[in-house]
Backbone bond lengths (Angstrom), bond angles and torsions (degrees), N, CA, C in turn:
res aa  C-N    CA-C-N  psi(-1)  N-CA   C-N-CA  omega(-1)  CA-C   N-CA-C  phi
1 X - - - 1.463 - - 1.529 110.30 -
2 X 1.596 104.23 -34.55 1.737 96.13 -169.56 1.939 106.76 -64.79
3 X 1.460 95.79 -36.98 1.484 91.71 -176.59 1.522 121.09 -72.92
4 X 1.227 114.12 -15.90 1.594 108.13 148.68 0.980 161.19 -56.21
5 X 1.254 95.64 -19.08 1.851 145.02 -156.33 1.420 78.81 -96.56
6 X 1.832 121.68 -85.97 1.337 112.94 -170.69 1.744 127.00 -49.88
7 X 1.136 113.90 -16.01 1.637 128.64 -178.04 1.225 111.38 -61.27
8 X 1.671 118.21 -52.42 1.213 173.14 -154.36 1.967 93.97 -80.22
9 X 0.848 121.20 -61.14 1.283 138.03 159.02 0.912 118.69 -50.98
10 X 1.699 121.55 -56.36 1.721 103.25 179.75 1.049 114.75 -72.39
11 X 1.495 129.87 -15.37 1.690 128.05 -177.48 1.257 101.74 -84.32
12 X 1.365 139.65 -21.50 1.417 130.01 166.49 1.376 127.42 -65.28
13 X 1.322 95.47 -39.83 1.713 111.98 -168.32 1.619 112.27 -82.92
14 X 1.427 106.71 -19.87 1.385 94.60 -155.76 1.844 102.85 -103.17
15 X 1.395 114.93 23.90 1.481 111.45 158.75 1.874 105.98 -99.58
16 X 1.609 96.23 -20.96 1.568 86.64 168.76 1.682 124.45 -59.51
17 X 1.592 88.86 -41.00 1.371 109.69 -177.63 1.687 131.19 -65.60
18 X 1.153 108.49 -26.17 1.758 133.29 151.21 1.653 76.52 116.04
19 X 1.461 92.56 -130.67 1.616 104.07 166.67 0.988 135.12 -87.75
20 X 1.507 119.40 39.53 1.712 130.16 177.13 1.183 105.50 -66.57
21 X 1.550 113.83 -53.39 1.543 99.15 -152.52 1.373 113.33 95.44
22 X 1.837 109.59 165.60 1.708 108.95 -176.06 2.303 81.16 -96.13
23 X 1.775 71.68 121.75 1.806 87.29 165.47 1.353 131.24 94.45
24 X 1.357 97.83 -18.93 1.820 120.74 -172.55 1.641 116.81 -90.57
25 X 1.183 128.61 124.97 1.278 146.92 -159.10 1.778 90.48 -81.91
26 X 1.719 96.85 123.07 1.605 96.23 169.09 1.850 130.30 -66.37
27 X 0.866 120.87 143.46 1.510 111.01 -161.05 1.539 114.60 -70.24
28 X 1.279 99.83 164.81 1.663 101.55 -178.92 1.737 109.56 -90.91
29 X 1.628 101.47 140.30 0.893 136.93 174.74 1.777 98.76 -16.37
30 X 1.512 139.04 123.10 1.292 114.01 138.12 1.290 150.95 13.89
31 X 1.320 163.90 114.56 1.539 118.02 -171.58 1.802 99.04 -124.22
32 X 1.081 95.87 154.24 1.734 88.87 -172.39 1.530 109.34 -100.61
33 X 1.523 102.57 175.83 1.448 126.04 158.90 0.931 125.19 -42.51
34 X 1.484 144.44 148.02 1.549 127.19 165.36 1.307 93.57 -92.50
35 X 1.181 83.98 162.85 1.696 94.63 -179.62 1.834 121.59 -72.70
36 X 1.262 116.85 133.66 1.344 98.12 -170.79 1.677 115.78 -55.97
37 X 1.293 112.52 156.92 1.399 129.11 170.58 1.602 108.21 -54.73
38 X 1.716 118.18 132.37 1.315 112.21 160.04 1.320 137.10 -94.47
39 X 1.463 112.22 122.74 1.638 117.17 -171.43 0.927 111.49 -86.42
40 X 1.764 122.18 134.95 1.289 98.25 -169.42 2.034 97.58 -140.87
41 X 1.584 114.89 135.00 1.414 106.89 -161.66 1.867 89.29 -98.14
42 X 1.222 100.18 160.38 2.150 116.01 -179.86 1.749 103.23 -97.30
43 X 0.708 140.49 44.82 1.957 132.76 171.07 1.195 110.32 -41.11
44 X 1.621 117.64 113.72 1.095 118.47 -176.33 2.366 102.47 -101.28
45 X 1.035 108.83 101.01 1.735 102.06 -157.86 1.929 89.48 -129.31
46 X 1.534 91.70 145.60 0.926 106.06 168.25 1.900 141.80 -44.73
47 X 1.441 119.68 131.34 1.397 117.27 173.12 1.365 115.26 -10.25
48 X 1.564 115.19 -81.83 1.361 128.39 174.28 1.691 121.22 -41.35
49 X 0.991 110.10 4.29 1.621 104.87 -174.26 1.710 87.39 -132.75
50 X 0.969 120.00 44.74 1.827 105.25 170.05 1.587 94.10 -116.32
51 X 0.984 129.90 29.23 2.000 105.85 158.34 1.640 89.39 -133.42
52 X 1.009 139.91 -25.29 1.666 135.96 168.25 1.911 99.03 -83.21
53 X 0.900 153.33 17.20 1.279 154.70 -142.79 1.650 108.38 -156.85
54 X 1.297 93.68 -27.27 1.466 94.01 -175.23 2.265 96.05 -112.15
55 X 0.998 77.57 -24.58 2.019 80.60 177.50 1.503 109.81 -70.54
56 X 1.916 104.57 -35.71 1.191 102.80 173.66 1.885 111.94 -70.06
57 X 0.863 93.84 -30.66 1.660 111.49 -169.12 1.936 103.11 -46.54
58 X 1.524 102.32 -62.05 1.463 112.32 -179.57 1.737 93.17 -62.99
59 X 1.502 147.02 -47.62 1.174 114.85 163.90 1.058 142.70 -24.96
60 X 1.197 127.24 -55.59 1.610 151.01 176.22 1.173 109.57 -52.67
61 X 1.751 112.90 -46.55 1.647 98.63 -174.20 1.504 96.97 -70.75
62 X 1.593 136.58 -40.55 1.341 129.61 -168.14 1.379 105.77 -45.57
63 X 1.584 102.27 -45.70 1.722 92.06 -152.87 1.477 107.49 -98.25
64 X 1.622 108.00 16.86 1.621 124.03 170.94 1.145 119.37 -142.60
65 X 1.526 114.33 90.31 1.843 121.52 -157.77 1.706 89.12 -74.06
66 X 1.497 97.85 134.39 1.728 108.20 167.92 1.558 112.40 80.45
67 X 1.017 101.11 24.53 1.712 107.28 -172.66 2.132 96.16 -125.03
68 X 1.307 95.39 139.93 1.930 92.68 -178.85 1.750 94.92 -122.12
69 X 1.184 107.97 172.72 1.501 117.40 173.43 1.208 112.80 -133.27
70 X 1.348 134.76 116.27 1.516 133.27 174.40 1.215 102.55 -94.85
71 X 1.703 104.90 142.07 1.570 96.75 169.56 1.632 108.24 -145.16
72 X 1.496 110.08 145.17 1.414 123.98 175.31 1.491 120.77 -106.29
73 X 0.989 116.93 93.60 1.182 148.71 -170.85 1.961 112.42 -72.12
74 X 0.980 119.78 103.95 1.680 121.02 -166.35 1.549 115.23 173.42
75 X 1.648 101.33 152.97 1.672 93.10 -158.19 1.670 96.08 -61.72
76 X 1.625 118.17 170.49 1.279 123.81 -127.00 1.867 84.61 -92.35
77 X 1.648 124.35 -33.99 1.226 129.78 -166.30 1.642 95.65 -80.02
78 X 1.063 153.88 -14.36 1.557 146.59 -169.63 1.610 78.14 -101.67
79 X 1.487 141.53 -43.38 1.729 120.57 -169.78 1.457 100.45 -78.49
80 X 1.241 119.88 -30.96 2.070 120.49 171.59 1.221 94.78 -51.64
81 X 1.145 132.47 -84.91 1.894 157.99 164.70 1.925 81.85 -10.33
82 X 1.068 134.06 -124.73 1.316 124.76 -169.45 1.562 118.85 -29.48
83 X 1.085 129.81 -35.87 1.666 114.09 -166.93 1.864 99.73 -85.35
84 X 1.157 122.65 -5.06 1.394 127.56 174.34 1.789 111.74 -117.58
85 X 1.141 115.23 16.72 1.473 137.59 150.16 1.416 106.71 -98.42
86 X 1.044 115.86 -28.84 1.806 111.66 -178.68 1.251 111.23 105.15
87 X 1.759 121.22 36.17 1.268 111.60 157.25 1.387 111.64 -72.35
88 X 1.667 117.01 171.37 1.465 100.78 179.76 2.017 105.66 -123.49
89 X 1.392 98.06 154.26 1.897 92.41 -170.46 1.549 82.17 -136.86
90 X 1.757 93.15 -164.83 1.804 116.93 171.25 1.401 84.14 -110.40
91 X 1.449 120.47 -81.80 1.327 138.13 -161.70 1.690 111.57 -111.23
92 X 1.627 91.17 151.76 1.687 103.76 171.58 1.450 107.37 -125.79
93 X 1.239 125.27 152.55 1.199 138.28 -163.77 1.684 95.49 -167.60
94 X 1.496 99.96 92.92 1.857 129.84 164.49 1.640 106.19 -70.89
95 X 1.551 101.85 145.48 1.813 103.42 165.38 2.001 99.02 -90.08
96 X 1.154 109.72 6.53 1.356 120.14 168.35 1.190 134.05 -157.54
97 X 1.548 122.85 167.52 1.693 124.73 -153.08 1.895 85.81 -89.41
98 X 0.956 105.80 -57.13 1.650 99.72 172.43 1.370 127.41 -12.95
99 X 1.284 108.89 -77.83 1.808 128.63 -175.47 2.315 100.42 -56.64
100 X 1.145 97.91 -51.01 1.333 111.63 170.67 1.636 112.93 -69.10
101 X 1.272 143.55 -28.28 1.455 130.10 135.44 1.298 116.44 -48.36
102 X 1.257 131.44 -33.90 1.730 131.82 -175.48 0.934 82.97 -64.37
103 X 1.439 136.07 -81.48 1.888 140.16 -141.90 1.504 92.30 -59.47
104 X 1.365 112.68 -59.82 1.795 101.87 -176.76 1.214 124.17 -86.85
105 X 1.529 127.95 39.64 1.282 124.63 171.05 1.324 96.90 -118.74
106 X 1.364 127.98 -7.86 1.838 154.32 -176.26 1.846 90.35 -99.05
107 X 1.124 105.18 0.88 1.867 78.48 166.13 1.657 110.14 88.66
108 X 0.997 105.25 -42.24 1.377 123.20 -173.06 1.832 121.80 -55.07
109 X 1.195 118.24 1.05 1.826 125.43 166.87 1.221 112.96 -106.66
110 X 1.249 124.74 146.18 0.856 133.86 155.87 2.023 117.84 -100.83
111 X 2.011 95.68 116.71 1.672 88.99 -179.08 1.054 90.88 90.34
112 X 1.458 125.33 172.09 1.299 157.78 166.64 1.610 104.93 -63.30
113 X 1.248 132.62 137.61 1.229 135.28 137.56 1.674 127.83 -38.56
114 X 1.036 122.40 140.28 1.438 130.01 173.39 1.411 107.46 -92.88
115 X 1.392 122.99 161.19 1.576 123.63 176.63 1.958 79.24 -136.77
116 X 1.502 102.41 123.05 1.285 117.14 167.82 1.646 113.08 -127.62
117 X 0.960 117.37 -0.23 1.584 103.61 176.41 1.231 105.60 -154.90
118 X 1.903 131.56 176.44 1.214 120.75 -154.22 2.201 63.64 -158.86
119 X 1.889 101.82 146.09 1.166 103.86 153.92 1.526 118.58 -175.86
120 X 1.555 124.21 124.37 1.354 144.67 -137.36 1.965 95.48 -98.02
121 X 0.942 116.43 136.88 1.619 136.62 150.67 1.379 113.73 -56.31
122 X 1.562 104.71 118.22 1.848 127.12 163.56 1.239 106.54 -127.30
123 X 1.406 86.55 155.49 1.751 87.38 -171.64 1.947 95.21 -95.63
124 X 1.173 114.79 159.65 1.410 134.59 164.48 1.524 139.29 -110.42
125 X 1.143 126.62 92.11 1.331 120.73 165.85 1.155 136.37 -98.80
126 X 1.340 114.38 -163.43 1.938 105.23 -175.78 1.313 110.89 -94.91
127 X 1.275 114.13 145.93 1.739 122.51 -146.85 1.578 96.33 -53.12
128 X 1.169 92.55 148.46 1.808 105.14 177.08 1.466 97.28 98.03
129 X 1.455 121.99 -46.51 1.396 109.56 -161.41 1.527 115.48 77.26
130 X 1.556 110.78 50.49 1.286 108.93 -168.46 1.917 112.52 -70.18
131 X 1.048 118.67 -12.35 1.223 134.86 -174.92 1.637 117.23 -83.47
132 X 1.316 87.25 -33.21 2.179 90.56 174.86 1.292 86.98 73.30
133 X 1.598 122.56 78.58 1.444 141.29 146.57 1.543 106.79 -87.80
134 X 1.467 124.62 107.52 1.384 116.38 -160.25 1.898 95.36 -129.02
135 X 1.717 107.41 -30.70 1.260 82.79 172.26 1.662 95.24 -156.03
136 X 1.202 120.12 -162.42 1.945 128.40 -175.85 1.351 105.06 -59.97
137 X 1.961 118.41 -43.33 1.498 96.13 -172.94 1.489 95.04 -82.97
138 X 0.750 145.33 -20.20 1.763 146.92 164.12 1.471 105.25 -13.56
139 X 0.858 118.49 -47.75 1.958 140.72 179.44 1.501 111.93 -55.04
140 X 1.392 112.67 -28.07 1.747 121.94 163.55 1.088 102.75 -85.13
141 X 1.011 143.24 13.05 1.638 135.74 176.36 1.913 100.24 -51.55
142 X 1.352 120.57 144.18 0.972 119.55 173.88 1.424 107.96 -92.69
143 X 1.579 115.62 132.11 1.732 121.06 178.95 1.987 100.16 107.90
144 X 1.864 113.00 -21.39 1.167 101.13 -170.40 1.835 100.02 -81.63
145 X 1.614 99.82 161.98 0.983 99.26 179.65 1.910 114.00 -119.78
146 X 1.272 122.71 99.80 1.567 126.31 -144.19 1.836 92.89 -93.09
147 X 1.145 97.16 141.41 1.811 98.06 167.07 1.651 99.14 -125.46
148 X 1.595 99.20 133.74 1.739 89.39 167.26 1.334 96.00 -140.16
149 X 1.346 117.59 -164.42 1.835 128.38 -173.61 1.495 94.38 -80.45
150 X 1.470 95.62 168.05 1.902 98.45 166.78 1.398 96.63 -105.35
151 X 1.369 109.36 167.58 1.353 127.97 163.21 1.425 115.61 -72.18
152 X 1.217 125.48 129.34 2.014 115.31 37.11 2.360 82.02 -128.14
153 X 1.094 107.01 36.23 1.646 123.34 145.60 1.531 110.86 -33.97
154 X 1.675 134.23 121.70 1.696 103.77 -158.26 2.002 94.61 -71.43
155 X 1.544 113.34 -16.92 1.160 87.19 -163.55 1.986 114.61 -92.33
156 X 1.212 80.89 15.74 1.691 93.95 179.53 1.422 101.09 -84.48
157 X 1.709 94.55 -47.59 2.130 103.80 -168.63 1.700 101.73 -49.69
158 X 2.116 114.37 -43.44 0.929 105.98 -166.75 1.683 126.60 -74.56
159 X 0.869 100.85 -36.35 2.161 123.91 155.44 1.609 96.59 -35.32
160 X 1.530 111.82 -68.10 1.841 98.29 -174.07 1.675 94.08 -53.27
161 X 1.145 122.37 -70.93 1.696 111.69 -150.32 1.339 103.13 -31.27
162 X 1.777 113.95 -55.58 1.845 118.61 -155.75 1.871 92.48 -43.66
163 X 1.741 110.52 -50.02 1.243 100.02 -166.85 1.469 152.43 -89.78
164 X 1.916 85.82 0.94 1.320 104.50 161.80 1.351 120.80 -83.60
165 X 1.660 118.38 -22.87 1.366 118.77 143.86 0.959 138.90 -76.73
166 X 1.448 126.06 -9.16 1.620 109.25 170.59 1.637 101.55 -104.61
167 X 1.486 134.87 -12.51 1.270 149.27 -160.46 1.277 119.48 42.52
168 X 1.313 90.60 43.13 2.116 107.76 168.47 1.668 88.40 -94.15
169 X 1.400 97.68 121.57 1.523 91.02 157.43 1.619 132.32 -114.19
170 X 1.394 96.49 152.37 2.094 69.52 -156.53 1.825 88.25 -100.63
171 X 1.445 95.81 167.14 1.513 102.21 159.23 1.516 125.36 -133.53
172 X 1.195 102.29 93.33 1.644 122.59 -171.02 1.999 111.05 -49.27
173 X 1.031 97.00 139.35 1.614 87.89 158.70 1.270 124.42 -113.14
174 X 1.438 99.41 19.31 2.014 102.32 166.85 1.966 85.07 -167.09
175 X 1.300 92.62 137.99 1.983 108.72 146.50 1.869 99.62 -122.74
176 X 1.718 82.06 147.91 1.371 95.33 -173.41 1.483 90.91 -115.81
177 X 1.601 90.51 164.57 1.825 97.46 172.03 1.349 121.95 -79.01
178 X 1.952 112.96 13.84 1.179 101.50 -177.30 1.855 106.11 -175.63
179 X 1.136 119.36 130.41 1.415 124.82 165.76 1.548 114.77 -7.44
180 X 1.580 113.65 -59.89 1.290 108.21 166.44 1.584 148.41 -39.75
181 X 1.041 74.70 -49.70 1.604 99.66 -164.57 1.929 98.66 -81.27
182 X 1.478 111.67 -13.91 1.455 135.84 -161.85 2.210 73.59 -75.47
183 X 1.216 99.24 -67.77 1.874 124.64 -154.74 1.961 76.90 -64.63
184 X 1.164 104.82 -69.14 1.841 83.51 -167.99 1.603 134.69 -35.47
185 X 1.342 108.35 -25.91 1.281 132.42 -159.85 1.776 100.11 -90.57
186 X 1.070 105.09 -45.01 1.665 120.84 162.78 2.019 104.73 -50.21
187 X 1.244 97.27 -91.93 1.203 115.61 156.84 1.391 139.49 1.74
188 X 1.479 106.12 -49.38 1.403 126.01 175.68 1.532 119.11 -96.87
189 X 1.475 105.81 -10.63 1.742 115.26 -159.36 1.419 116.50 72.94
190 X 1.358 121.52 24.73 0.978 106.81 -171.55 2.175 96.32 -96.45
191 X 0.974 108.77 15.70 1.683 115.62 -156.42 1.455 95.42 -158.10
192 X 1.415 102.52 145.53 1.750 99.14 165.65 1.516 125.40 -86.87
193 X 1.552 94.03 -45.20 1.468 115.44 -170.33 2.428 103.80 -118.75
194 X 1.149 91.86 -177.92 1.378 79.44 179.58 1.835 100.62 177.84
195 X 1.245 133.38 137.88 1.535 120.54 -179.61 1.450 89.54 -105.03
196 X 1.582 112.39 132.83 1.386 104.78 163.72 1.767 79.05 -143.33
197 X 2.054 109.83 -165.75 1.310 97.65 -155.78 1.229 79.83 -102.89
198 X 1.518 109.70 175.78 1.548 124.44 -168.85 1.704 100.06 -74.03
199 X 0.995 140.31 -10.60 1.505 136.53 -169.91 1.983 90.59 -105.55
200 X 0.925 126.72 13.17 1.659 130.95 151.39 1.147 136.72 -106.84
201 X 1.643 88.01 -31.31 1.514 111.72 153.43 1.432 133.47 -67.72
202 X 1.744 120.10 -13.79 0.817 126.71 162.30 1.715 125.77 -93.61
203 X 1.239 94.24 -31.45 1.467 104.73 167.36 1.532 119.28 -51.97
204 X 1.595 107.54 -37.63 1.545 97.52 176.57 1.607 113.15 -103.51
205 X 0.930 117.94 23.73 1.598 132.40 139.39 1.489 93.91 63.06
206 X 1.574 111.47 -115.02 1.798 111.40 -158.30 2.097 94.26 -96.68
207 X 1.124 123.34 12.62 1.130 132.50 -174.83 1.825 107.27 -88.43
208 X 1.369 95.98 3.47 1.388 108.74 174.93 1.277 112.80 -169.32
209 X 1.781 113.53 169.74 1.197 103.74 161.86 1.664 100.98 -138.56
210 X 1.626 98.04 147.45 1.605 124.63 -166.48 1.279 92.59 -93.38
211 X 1.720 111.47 134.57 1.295 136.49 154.22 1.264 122.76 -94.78
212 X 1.318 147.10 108.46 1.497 128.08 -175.77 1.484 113.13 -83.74
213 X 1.072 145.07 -172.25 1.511 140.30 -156.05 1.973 105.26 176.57
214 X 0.869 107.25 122.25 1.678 113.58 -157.26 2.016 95.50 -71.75
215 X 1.438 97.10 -36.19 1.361 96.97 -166.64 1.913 112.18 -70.71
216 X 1.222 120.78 5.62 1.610 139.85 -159.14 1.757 82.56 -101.85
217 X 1.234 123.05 -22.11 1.295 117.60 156.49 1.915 136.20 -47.84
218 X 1.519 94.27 -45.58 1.544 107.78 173.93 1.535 104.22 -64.84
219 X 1.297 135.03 -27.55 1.705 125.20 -162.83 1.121 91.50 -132.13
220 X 1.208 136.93 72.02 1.285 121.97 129.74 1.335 133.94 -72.49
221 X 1.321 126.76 157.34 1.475 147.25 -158.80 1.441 105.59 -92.49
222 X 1.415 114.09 118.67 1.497 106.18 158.85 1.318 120.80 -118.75
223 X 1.471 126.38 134.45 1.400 130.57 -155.90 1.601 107.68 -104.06
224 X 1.226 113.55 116.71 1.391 113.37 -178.30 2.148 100.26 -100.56
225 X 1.325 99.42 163.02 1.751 102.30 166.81 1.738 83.57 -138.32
226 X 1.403 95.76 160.44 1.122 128.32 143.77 1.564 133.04 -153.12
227 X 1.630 119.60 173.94 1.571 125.58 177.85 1.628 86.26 -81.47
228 X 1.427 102.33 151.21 1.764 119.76 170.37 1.602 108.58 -94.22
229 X 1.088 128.95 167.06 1.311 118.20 -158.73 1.547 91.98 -108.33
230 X 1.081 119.33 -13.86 1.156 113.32 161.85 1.193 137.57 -118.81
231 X 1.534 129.20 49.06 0.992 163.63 165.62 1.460 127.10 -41.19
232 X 1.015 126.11 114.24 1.877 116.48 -152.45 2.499 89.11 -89.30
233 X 0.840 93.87 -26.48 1.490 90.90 179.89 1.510 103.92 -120.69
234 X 1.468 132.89 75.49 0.974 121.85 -162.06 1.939 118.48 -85.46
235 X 1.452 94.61 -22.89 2.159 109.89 159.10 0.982 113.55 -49.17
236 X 1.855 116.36 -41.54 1.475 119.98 -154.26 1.517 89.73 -78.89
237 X 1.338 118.45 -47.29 1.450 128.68 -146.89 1.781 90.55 -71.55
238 X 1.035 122.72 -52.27 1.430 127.85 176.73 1.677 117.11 -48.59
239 X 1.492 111.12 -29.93 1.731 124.63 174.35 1.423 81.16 -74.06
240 X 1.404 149.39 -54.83 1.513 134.12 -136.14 1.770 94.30 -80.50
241 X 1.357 105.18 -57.22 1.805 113.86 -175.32 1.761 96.73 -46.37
242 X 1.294 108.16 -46.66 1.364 104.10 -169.18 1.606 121.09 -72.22
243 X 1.382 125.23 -16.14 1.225 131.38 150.75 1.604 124.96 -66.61
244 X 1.424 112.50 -48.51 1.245 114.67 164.09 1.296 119.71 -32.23
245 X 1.329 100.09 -80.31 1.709 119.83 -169.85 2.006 98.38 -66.74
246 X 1.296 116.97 -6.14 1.396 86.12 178.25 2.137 108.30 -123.79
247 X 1.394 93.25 178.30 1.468 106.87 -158.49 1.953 105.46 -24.02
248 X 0.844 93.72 -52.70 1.702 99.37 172.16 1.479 137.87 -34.66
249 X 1.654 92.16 -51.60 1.502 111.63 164.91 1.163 125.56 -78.43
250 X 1.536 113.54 -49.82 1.291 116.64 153.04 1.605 126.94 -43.15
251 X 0.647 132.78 -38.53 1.759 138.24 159.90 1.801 110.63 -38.67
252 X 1.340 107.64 -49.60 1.507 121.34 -163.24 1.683 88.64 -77.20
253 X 1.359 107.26 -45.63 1.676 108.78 -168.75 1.757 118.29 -44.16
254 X 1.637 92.43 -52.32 1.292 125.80 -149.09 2.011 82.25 -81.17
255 X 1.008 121.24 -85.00 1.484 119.73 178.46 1.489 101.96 -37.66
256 X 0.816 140.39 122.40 1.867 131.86 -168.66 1.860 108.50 126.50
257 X 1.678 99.34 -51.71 1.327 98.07 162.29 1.574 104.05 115.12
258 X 1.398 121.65 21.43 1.121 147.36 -167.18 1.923 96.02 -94.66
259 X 1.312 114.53 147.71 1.590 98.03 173.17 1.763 92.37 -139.53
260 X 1.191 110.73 -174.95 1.253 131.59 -164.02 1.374 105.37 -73.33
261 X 1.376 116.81 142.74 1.244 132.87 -146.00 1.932 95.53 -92.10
């Protein structure tokens, strides 16, 4: 009887038990994958390219699971000025071929540079244009107060050309180290007028109003990228140039207000 009793027992117990069984230790959990490692590339790219730069940016991680993008954002001659001091990046991306000859005449590219985007100088004032900003010599107005980039900033370099060719000379009461900071100063009232490029000018939408100016034709901007030669992810950095420069990136460029290089 006793050994029935225990028999009797294991057929009771063992739907409590799932699939143990009489005596048998339930199994261990699955065990997983670790999660892959995150790679992550440094882009050191110009002021003017941080809201198309960063849209492209969330691309990259889509179309590269586990991969991050850092980016340093500053006019393009202070990131030349550091990456030939010995800061370290993947990629550079200049608002000009200039600042990007500095970095690669320092050794510092790998390959040829790419030229992927092209972008022209408008002037900006405060919505309405209460001032009657109508054209470039408009900017000597006496009482106005003009903000532009400093030199050798590409959008400062491009401001000297307009005015060594048209020989309007302006007299600013601030240069900034950068396109941005050019549009904030507008922006805030702290400035009347201000040249930044027309793809900043669009970015801040009804927060200003854009003047176009025929002579913003002679200086336009051409934007080169390249891989750094010393590049800690130098595949990844080569996927980033290669999104830029292709149909994808170009899409983000072109909607933004960026034109062909």
């Amino acid at each position: 009887m006793r050994r029935i009793w225990v028999l009797a027992c294991c057929v009771v117990l063992s739907p409590m038990a799932g699939l143990t069984g009489c005596g048998s230790k339930a199994p261990s959990p699955p065990s997983r994958s670790p999660a892959p490692a995150t790679q992550s590339i440094v882009v050191f790219a110009a002021a003017s390219l941080k809201p198309t730069f960063t849209q492209i940016g969330e691309r990259f991680k889509t179309d590269n699971p586990g991969a991050n993008v850092d980016f340093n954002f500053a006019g393009s001659s202070d990131l030349a000025t550091q990456l030939t001091q010995g800061a370290t990046a993947d990629v550079f991306a200049s608002a000009d071929t200039a600042q990007m000859d500095t970095v690669a005449g320092a050794g510092l590219t790998t390959g040829k540079p790419v030229n992927f985007a092209s972008n022209t100088l408008a002037i900006v004032t405060a919505p309405g244009n209460p001032k009657g900003v109508t054209s470039f010599a408009d900017l000597t107005k006496p009482g106005l107060s003009v903000v532009v980039c400093q030199q050798p900033v590409p959008c400062g370099a491009a401001a000297q050309r307009i005015e060594d060719k048209t020989g309007v000379q302006l007299n600013p009461v601030s240069e900034e180290p950068n396109v941005t900071d050019v549009l904030n100063k507008v922006t805030t009232g702290q400035a009347d007028a201000g040249l930044v490029y027309l793809t900043d000018a669009a970015n801040a939408a009804d927060k200003v109003t854009t003047v176009d100016f025929p002579e913003a034709a002679d200086a336009v901007n051409v934007y080169p990228i390249a891989v750094l030669k010393n590049a800690a992810q130098p595949a990844l950095a080569q996927k980033f140039v290669d999104l830029v420069t292709g149909e994808p990136g170009q899409k983000i460029l072109d909607q933004a207000g960026f034109k062909k290089p």
